[in-house]
N, C-alpha and C positions, 0 to 999 in steps of 0.2 A: 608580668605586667609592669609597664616604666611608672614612674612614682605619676610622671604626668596623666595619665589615664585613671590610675588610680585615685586624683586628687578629682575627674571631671563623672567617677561614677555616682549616682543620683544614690541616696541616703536606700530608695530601693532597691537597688541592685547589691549593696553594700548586705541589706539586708538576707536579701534570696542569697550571696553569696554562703556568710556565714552558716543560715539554715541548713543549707546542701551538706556542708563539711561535718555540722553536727548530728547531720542526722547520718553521714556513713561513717563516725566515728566514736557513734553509741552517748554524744552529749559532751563531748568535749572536744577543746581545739586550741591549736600550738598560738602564742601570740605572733610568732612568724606568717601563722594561716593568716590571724587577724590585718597583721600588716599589709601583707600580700592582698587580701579580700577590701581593705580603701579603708580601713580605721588606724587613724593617726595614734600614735604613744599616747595624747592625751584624750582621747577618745577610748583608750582601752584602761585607762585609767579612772575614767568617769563611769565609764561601765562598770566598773569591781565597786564603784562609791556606791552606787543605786543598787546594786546586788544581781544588776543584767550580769555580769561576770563574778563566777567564783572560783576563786585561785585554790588547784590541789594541787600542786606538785609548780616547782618554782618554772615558771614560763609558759605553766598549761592550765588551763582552766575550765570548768565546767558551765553549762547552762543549767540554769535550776528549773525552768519547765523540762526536762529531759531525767525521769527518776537514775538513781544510784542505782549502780551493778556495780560488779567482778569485773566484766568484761569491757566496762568503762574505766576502770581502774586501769588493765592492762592496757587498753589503746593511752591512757596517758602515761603510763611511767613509759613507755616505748616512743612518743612523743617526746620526753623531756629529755630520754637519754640520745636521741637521734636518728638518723635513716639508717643506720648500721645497725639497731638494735633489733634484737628478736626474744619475742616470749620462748621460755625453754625449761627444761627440767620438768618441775610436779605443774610448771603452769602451763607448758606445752602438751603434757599428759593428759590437763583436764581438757582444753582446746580441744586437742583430739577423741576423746570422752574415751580413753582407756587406759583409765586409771581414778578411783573416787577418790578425790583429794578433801581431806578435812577442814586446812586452813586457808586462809583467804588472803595470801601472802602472796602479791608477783613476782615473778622471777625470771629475770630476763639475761642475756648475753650478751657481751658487746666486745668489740674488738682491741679495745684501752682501759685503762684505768679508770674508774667513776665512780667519786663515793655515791652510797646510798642516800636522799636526799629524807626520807621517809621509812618508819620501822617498818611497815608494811611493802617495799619495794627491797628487793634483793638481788644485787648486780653480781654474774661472774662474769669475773673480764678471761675473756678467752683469744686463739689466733681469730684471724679473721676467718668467716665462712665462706668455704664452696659453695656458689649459687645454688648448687644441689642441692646441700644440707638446709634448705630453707624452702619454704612453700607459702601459701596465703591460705588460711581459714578460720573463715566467718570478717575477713575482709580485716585479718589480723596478722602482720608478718610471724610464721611460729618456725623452730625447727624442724626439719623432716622428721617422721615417726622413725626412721633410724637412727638419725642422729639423737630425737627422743628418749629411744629408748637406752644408748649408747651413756648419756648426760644422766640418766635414771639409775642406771648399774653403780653410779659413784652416791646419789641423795638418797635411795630409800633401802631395803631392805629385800630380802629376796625374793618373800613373796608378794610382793607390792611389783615387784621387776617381774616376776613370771607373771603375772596376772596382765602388765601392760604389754609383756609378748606377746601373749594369747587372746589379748583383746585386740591387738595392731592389725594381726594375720586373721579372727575372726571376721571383723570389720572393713578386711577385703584392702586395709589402707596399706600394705606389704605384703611380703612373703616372708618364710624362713629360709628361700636362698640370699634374698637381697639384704635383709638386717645380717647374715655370715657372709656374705660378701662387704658389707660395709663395716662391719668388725675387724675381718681380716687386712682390711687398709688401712683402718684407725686404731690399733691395739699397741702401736709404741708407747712410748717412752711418755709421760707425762697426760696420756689419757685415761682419767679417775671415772671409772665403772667400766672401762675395759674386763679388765681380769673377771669381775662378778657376770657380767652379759656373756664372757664366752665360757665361762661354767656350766650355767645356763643353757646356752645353745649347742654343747657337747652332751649335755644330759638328757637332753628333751631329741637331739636325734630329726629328723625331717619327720616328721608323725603329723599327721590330721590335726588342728589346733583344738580345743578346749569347746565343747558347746555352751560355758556360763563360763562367770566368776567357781560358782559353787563347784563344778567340774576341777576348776582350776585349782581350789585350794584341799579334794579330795588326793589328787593328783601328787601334791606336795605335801602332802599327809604322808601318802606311799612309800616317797621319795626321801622322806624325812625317816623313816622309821627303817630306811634301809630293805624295804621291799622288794623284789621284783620290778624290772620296769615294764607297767601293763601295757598292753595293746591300746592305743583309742580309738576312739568310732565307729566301733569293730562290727562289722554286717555278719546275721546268723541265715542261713541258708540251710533247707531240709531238701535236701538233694540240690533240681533247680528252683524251688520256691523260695522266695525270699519271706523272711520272717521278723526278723526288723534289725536293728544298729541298738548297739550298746553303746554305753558309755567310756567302758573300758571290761577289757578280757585278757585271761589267760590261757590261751586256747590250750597250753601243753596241760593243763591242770584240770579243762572245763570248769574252768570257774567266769560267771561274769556279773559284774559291779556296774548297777545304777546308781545315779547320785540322783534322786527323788528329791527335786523342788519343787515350790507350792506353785508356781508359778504354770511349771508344765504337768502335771501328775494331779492338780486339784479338780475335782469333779466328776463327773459321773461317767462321762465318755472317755476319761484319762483314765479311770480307774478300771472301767472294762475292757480298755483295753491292755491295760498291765497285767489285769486278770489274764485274760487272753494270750498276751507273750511269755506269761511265766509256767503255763500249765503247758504251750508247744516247745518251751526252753526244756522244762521238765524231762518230756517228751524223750526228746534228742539226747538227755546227758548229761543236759548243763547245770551245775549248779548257781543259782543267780541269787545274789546278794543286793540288797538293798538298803540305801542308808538315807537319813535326812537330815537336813540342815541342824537341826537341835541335836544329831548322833555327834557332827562333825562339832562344834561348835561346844559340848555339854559333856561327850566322853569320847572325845578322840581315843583315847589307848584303845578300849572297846572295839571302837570298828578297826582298828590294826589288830587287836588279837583276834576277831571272827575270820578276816582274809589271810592272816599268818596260819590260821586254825584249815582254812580252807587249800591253802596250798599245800601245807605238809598232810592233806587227806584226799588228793585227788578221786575225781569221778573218773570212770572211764568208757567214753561213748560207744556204744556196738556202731 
């Protein structure tokens, strides 16, 4: 818009302009929008005096009828740092909702230098991105769940990193050929969670992903304690009758491992039917173990010494 159009838009359109911006950018807007939308320097000035405008982040600022978020937070520090910028790391991870992040810290990418202008905004300056490594959601520039999870391998820890693999590929937002196809591109020299992501994805193998968190961190219990690498998802069939999917199995052992959450197993048709699978498991051979959130969480060792106890005492099926 030339400044001359902008100087002949009528106080309401000025108005609807702004609205529009704040409302698909969760209550905040660049003083560039402002400019552009027909409010003069001293008109965005007068507006911070009367409290129509409030300034969080140096050049962006909020609407105070529009309440505080997270997600208002991150459309403005991505705002202040520029069009280049993209949420990424543990803020790209919540974005994508696969991974629970505790702190309410953004953290964004850019392609130059930037200090952080705010303790609560965390810049890494990184190369520039491949149009690929970048997507839109919730109407937020964020990195790909590859590149995600990639930037992940370097900030958290490993089960925080397997839990946002197995949340990426449950979630349908990847696969495990494409985050090992985009590792194996990205794994030189100076990319910090290379190394931890293809540990990772050497260990877990192309296997059916995780049906929970809870799954996910049984898993890595196993894994941890130098176990076996179990089967996941594993379907029991009594000749051709199907009989149901496990969580994970040992077929060479007959051994198979439910991870019991409250969430699926609570109630009364959960329970008859666990009833029900474990007396036709029985049946067949299997021996079926089951643990729950308070085992994993209150005596880990416990549930590795009953499955260590169980493999070195295999069942044997007729």
């Amino acid at each position: 818009m030339s400044p001359g159009n902008r100087n002949c838009a009528s106080k309401e359109d000025v108005e609807r302009r702004i609205a529009g911006i704040v409302r698909r950018q969760f209550g905040v807007i660049a003083r560039k929008q402002l400019l552009d939308a027909g409010v003069t320097a001293s008109g965005i000035s007068r507006r911070v005096h009367v409290g129509k405008l409030v300034p969080i982040l140096p050049t962006v600022y909020a609407v105070p009828w529009v309440p505080e978020t997270w997600h208002q937070q991150v459309v403005a520090a991505l705002l202040w740092a520029g069009d280049d910028a993209v949420a990424s790391h543990r803020t790209a991870a919540r974005l994508w909702e696969i991974l629970e992040v505790a702190s309410n810290r953004v953290e964004i990418s850019v392609p130059r230098r930037l200090g952080s202008p705010e303790s609560w905004v965390h810049v890494y300056q990184v190369a520039a991105l491949d149009p690929r490594e970048t997507r839109g959601r919730k109407g937020i520039s964020v990195t790909s769940p590859e590149r995600t999870l990639l930037d992940l391998g370097g900030a958290v820890g490993e089960d925080d990193l397997e839990e946002a693999l197995e949340a990426s590929i449950r979630l349908g937002l990847t696969t495990f050929g494409r985050v090992s196809d985009f590792h194996s591109a990205n794994r030189g020299a100076g990319r910090r969670g290379a190394a931890a992501l293809g540990r990772l994805l050497e260990q877990r193998g192309d296997q059916p992903c995780t049906g929970s968190p809870f799954e996910t961190k049984l898993n890595a219990l196993c894994r941890k304690a130098r176990l076996p690498v179990p089967t996941r998802q594993h379907p029991v069939y009594d000749g051709d009758r199907y009989i149901t999917r496990v969580d994970f199995a040992y077929p060479h052992a007959s051994v198979l491992i439910e991870a019991d959450s409250w969430k699926h197993h609570f109630g009364h048709q959960p329970w008859q039917r666990d009833s029900n699978n474990n007396n036709d498991l029985g049946a067949l051979g299997w021996r079926v173990l089951r643990f729950t959130h308070q085992d994993m969480c209150k005596r880990p060792e416990w549930v590795v010494a009953h499955i260590r106890d169980a493999l070195a005492k295999p069942l044997f099926r007729s």
